[in-house]
N, C-alpha and C positions, 0 to 999 in steps of 0.2 A: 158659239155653243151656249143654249140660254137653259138655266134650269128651271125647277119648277114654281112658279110661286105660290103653288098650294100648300107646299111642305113648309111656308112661313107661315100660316094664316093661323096654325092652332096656337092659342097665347102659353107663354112659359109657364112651369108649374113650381114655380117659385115668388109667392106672396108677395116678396118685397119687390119684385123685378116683373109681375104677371100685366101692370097696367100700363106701365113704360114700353114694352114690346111689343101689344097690342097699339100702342100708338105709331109705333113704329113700324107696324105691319099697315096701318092704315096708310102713313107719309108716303111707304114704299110703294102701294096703289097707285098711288097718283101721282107719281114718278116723282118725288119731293126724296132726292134724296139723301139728300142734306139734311132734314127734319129727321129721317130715319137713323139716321148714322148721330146725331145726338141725341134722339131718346135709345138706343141703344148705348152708348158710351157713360148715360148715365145711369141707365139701370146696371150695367157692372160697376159701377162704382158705387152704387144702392149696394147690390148683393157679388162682390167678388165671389163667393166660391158656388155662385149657381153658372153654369157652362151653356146653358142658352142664349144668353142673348151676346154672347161674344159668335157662337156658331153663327148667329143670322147676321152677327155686324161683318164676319167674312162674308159670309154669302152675299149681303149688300154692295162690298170692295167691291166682288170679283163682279157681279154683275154688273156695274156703273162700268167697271176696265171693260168688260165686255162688247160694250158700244159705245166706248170714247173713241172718237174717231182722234182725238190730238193726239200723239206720241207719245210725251212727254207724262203729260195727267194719265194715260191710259198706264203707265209702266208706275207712276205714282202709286195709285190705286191698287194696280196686281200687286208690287212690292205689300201695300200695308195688309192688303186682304189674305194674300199667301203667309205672311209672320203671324196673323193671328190663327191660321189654320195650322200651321206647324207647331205655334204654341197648344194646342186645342189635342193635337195626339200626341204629346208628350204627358198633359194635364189629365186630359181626361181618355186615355185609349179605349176603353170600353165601351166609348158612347157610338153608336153610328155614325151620328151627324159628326163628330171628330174627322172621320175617314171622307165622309162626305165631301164635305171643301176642301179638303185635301187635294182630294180628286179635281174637284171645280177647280183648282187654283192651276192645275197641271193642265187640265184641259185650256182652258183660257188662256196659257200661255202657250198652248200648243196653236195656236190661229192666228200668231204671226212671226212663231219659232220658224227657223231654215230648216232643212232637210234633214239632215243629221240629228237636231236640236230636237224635230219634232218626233224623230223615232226611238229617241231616248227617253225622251217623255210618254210616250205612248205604252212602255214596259214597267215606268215607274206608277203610272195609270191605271194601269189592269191592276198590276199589286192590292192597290190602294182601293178600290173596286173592290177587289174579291172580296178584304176586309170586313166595310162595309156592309156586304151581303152576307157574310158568313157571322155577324154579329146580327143583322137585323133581312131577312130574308126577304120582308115585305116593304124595303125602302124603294117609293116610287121615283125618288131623284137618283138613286145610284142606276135602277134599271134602265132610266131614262141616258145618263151618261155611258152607261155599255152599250148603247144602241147608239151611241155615234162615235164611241170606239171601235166598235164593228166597223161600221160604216166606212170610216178615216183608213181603217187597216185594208180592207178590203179595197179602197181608194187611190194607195198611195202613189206617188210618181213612180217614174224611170227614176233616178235620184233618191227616193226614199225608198225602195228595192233595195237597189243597193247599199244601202245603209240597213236596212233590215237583214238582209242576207249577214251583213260583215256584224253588227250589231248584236240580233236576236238567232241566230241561225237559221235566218228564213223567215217567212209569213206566218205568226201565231196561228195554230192549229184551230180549227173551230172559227176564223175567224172572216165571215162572208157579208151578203147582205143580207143571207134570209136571217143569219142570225142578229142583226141589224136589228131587221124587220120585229124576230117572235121578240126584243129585249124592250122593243117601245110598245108591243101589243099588252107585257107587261106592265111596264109604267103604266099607259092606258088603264086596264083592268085595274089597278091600282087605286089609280087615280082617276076615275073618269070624269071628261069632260076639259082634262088641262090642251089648250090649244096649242101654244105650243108642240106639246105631244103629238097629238093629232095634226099639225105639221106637218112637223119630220115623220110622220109613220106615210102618212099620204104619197109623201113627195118619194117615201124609199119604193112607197107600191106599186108607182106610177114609173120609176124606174126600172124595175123588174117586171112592167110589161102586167101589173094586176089592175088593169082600168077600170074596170067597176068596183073593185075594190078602194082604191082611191077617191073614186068619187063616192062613196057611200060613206068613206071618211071625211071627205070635204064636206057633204052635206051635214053629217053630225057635227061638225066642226061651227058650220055655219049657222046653227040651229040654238047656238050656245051663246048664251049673255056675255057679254063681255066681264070680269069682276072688277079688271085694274086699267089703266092706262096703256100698256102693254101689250093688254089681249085684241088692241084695236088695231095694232100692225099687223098679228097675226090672223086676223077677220080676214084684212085686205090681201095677205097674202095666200090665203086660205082660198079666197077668190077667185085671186091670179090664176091659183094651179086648177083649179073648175074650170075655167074657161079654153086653159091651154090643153085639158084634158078630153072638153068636148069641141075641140078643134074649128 
């Protein structure tokens, strides 16, 4: 589950902390992320009570834990990025981005949670979502993670049925692939042009049997500069699904 990295790129609005973030939205480009996670560590300690650049030093955790393939570092990582997200809606509950990582931190650890583990997490998810959404309507990263809480729900095993049934009482209402689909068409609108997005929106279209729609995703996908390091997996994967598309 990868979020957005456009939702890092606007610098903090806090003086003392605004060129340190900015520096650390450059590291994180170029997959320096180490360079990231200490000009963030030190602009909180520049400005404790600005709440920005603690939201993107989670956001950084979780997404490093999100492609650590080690075990170990990967579970490092989610531990330190989910305590700074739970610290973050205690601090600052108001904010979006609070509920934000929150959310990222459950997701992330729902992708290599067991069955049970991950449909528990998947109710504490939506919550944490809706949040989110009902504080800031036009967050392009919360729509973007309800479009593969869709998705995941819509998805679940034999196994996590079952767990859903004894759990949630059943399969969250509302919850399918088209509505997958309209929740990344929003991120998109949103945000146009994060690839990422255009992705998962393609690969949900192309699931549900809309082939030209997909590909008309993949070529805007494909038509798109790359910004960060990152955007270069997703080029190629972007690719992949064009080609498997026109067969």
């Amino acid at each position: 589950m990868a979020p957005l990295l456009a939702l890092l790129l606007s610098v903090s609005s806090s003086p003392a902390s605004e060129a340190l973030c900015a520096r650390a939205m450059t590291a994180y480009r170029r997959q320096d992320d180490s360079g990231a996670l200490a000009a963030l560590r030190r602009a909180r300690v520049e400005d404790p009570a600005d709440p920005e650049p603690a939201w993107r030093e989670a956001f950084v955790l979780l997404a490093v834990a999100n492609r650590e393939p080690d075990g170990i570092r990967r579970r490092s990582m989610l531990s330190a990025g989910s305590a700074v997200a739970e610290s973050l809606v205690v601090r600052s509950p108001s904010r979006a981005d609070s509920w934000f990582v929150a959310s990222l931190a459950l997701g992330v650890e729902c992708q290599t949670a067991g069955p049970r583990r991950r449909v528990e997490l998947s109710k504490r998810l939506r919550v944490r979502l809706d949040r989110c959404l009902s504080l800031d309507p036009s967050h392009a990263g919360a729509w973007y993670l309800l479009g593969r809480w869709h998705e995941g729900i819509a998805s679940l095993s034999a196994p996590e049925r079952f767990f859903a049934d004894l759990l949630l009482g059943g399969i969250p209402a509302g919850a399918s692939m088209d509505s997958a689909r309209l929740c990344l068409e929003r991120a998109d609108l949103l945000h146009p042009g994060d690839l990422q997005v255009l992705h998962d929106l393609a690969r949900i279209q192309k699931l549900q049997g809309r082939r030209d729609e997909a590909l008309a995703t993949c070529r805007r996908g494909l038509s798109t500069p790359p910004s960060s390091a990152g955007d270069l997996a997703n080029l190629r994967a972007l690719e992949r699904l064009r080609r498997d598309l026109r067969g």
